[in-house]
C-alpha positions, -999 to +999 in steps of 0.1 A: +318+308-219+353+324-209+381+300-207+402+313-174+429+290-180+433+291-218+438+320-248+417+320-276+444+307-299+454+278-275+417+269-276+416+270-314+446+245-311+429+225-285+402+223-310+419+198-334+425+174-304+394+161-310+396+150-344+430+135-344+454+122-319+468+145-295+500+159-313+497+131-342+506+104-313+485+077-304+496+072-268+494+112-261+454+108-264+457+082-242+479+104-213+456+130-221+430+111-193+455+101-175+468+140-169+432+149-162+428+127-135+457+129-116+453+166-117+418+163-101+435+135-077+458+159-065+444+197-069+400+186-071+401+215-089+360+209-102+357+240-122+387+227-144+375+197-151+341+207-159+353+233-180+378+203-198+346+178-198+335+185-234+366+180-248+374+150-226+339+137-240+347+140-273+381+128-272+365+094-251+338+091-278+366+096-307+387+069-292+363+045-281+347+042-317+381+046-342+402+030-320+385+004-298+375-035-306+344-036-301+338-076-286+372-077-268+379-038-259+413-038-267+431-006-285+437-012-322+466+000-333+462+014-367+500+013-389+493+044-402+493+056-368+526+067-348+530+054-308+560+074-288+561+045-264+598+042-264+607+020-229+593-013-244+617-045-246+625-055-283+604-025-298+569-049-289+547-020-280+514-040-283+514-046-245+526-012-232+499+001-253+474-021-238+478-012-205+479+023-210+443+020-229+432+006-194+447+028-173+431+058-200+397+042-196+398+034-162+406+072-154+380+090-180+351+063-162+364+083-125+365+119-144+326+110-154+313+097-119+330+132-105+314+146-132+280+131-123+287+133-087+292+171-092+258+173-108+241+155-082+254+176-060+243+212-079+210+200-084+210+193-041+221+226-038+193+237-057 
C-alpha cells in the first residue's frame, strides 16, 4: 500500500522500530503511544492511525512480552537498556518509568477500541 505521509527510506527506518527500542531508548517506545494518541485526540485523523496500526501492533506485542512482568504488569527495566528520563529526583527513574508504562498502555488500549470502533463502523457501512 502507498504510505502518503512517509518515504520509502523513512519506512525502511521505521522498520527497525519494531525490533528494538525506539532510537535505542526505552522510554521513547513508550512516548511512541503516547504521540499516537494525542495526535488522534487532537487531529482524529483515522486514515493515519490505521495506516500506523501494524507497526503500533507490533511495537505493543514487542513490549508487552520483552519488557512486561507478567503476574504484576509492571515494566522491567533491563540494565543493559538506556532510559532518557532525565527530570527524576536523585536519578530514581523506577517510578517515572512506571507511570509512563501506564500512561503508554492506557493509550495503545484507546488506539485499539478506535481501531475496532472503525471496523465496526466499515463493516455498517457495508
Amino acid at each position: 500500500s502507498t504510505n502518503k505521509y512517509a518515504s520509502e527510506e523513512e519506512m525502511d527506518a521505521r522498520v527497525q522500530v519494531t525490533e528494538s527500542h525506539v532510537n535505542g531508548i526505552v522510554d521513547y517506545s513508550l512516548w511512541f503511544f503516547i504521540c499516537h494518541w494525542l495526535y488522534q485526540r487532537y487531529f482524529g485523523d483515522e486514515s493515519f492511525l490505521k495506516q500506523e496500526w501494524q507497526l503500533l501492533e507490533i511495537r505493543l506485542i514487542n513490549l508487552v512480552e520483552l519488557c512486561s512482568d507478567k503476574e504484576k504488569g509492571w515494566f522491567v527495566e533491563h540494565e543493559s537498556e538506556w532510559v532518557f528520563i532525565d527530570w527524576t529526583v536523585e536519578g530514581d527513574k523506577s517510578v517515572p518509568l512506571q507511570i509512563i508504562w501506564w500512561w503508554a498502555l492506557d493509550c495503545a488500549h484507546d488506539l485499539a477500541n478506535s481501531m475496532l470502533l472503525m471496523s465496526v463502523d466499515d463493516e455498517a457501512k457495508e
